[in-house]
Every structure is written in C-alpha cells, then in structure tokens.
C-alpha positions in Angstrom: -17.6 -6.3 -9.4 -14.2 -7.3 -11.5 -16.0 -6.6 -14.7 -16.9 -3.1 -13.4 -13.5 -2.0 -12.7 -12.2 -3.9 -15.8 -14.2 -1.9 -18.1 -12.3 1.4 -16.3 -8.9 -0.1 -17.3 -7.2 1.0 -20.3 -5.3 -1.7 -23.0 -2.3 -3.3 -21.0 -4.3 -3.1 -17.8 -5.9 -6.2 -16.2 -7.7 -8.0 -13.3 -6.0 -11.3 -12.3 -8.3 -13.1 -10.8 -6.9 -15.5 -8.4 -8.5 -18.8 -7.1 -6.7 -18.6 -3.5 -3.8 -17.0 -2.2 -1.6 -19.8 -2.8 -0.1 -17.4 -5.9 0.0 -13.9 -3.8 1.7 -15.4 -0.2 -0.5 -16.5 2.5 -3.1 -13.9 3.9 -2.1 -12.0 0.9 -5.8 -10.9 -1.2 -4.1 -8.8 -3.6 -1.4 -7.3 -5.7 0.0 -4.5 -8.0 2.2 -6.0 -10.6 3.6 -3.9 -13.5 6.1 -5.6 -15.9 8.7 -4.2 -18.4 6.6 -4.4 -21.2 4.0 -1.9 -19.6 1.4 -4.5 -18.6 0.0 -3.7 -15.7 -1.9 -6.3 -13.5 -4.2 -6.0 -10.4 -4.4 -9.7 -8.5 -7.0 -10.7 -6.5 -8.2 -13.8 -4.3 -11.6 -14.7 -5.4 -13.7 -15.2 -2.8 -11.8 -13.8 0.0 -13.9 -11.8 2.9 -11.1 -8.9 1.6 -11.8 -9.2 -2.3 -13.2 -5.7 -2.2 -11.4 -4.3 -0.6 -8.2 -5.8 -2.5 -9.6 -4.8 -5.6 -10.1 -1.0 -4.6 -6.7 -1.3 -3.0 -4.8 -2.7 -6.1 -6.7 -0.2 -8.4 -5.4 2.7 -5.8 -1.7 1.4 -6.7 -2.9 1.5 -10.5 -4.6 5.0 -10.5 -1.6 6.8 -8.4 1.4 5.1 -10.0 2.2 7.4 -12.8 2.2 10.7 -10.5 4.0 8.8 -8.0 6.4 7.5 -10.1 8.4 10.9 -10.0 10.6 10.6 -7.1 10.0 14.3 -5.9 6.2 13.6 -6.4 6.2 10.5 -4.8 8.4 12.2 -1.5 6.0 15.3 -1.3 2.8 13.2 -1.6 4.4 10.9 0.8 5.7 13.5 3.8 2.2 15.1 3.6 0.7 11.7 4.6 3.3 11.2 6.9 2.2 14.9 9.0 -1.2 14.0 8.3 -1.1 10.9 9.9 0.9 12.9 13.0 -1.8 15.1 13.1 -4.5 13.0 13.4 -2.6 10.6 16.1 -2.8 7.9 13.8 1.1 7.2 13.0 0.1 3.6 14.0 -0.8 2.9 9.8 2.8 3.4 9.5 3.9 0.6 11.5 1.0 -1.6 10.6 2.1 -0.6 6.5 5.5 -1.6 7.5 5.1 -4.7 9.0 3.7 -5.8 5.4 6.8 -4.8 3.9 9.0 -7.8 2.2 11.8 -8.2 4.5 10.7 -6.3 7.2 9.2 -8.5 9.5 12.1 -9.3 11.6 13.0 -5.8 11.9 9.1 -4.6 13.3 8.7 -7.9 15.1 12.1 -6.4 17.0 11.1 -2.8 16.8 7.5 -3.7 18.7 9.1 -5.0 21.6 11.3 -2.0 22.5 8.5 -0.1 21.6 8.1 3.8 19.7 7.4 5.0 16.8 11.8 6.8 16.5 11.8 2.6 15.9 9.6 2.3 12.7 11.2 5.7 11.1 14.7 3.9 12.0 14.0 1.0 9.8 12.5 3.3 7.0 15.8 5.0 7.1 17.6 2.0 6.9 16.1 0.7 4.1 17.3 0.5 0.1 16.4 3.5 -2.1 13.9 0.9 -3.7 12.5 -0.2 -0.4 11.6 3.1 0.6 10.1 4.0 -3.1 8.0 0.4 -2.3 6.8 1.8 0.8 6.6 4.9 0.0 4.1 4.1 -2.4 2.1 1.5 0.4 1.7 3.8 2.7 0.1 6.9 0.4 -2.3 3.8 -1.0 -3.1 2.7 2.4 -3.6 6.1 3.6 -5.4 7.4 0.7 -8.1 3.5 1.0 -8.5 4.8 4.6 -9.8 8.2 4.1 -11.9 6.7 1.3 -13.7 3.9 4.3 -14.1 7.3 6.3 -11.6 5.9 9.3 -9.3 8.9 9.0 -10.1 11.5 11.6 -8.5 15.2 12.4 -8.1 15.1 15.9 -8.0 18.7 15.8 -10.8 19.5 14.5 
C-alpha cells in the first residue's frame, strides 16, 4: 500500500512510516508535514486499524496544498464546503474537524456543553489568521475524504 502511493509522489515527497503514534500524539495515525526546504512528508502509524485511511487522508493534504495555498482559493474552496455541508445537514464535520484542532480542545469541550453550532463558528472566528488557514485546510480534506467513502449525502435531493 505505501509503496503504491510512493511511486505517485514526486522528488521531495515521502511516506514516513511510523512504528506507533508515540511520534504523531496519541490517537494521532497520521500527518502532513511540509518543511522550509520544500520536503514534503506524509506520516503514518503502521499498523493502525486507520492506516488507510491516514494514508489517503495525508495524501489529500498533499494533492490539494498547492491550490489551497492561495488564500482567496483556499477561502472560496473552503465557504463552498462550508454551504455544502449546511445543505446536506451535516455541519456536525465541522465541530468534529475542530475538536482536532491544536489548541482547541478547551474551547469545543466548552462550546459542547452550551450547545449550537453559532458556538463552533465563534471559535473559528476567534482564531489566529494561521489557525484558521490550518483549519481551513482540515476541513476541505476531511470533507473532500468523506465524499470519496460515499458518507456525504444531499439531503435535498
């Protein structure tokens, strides 16, 4: 599986194969790293139920990253998942995308118990220019990884 995707990579670009996820942050199978240099790395937890799945994931991050690397891009692609996900009554991704987030936790832990979804779009609002590139970018991945496992529906169709 690795070696399939590896061969797709170009020079710079490489699977890190991890042997827990001692190296990613518990329950973590997987990450997008890109360095200064232009290295680009996709981690993944060998041997994890998720290792698929983290792979594909990762590579998502890898294959998007130049488009969304234009702010105006990145805030088009992003507001059109956003009214999908409205559309299709599944705004829920956004919370559970957030909850992810680095530095987040307390806020959505907090957010969860007074409940709605005005809650989650207050914290992305509140959050650093960076932050919201960061989950900007998580959200458009995790959307486009659920649409490819067929669990995005249009509830009005």
């Amino acid at each position: 599986m690795y070696r399939a995707v590896q061969r797709k990579l170009r020079d710079g670009e490489t699977i890190v194969v991890q042997p827990d996820d001692s190296a990613l942050g518990k329950n973590n199978d997987g990450r997008y790293v890109e360095y200064e240099d232009g290295t680009k790395e996709i981690h993944v937890v060998a041997g994890s139920a998720r290792s698929t799945f983290a792979l594909m994931h990762e590579n998502g991050h890898l294959f998007m990253e130049e488009a969304l690397q234009n702010p105006e891009t990145r805030r088009r692609v992003f507001n059109q998942t956003i009214s999908a996900l409205e559309s299709s009554r599944q705004f829920s991704l956004f919370t559970r995308v957030l909850s992810v987030m680095p530095g987040m936790e307390a806020q959505v832990k907090a957010m969860r118990k007074s409940g709605g979804i005005g809650g989650a779009v207050a914290i992305y609002e509140s959050m650093t220019p960076e932050q919201k590139a960061a989950f900007e970018r998580e959200l458009i991945t995790h959307y486009l990884d659920q649409i490819a496992q067929g669990k995005m529906t249009d509830s009005k169709g």
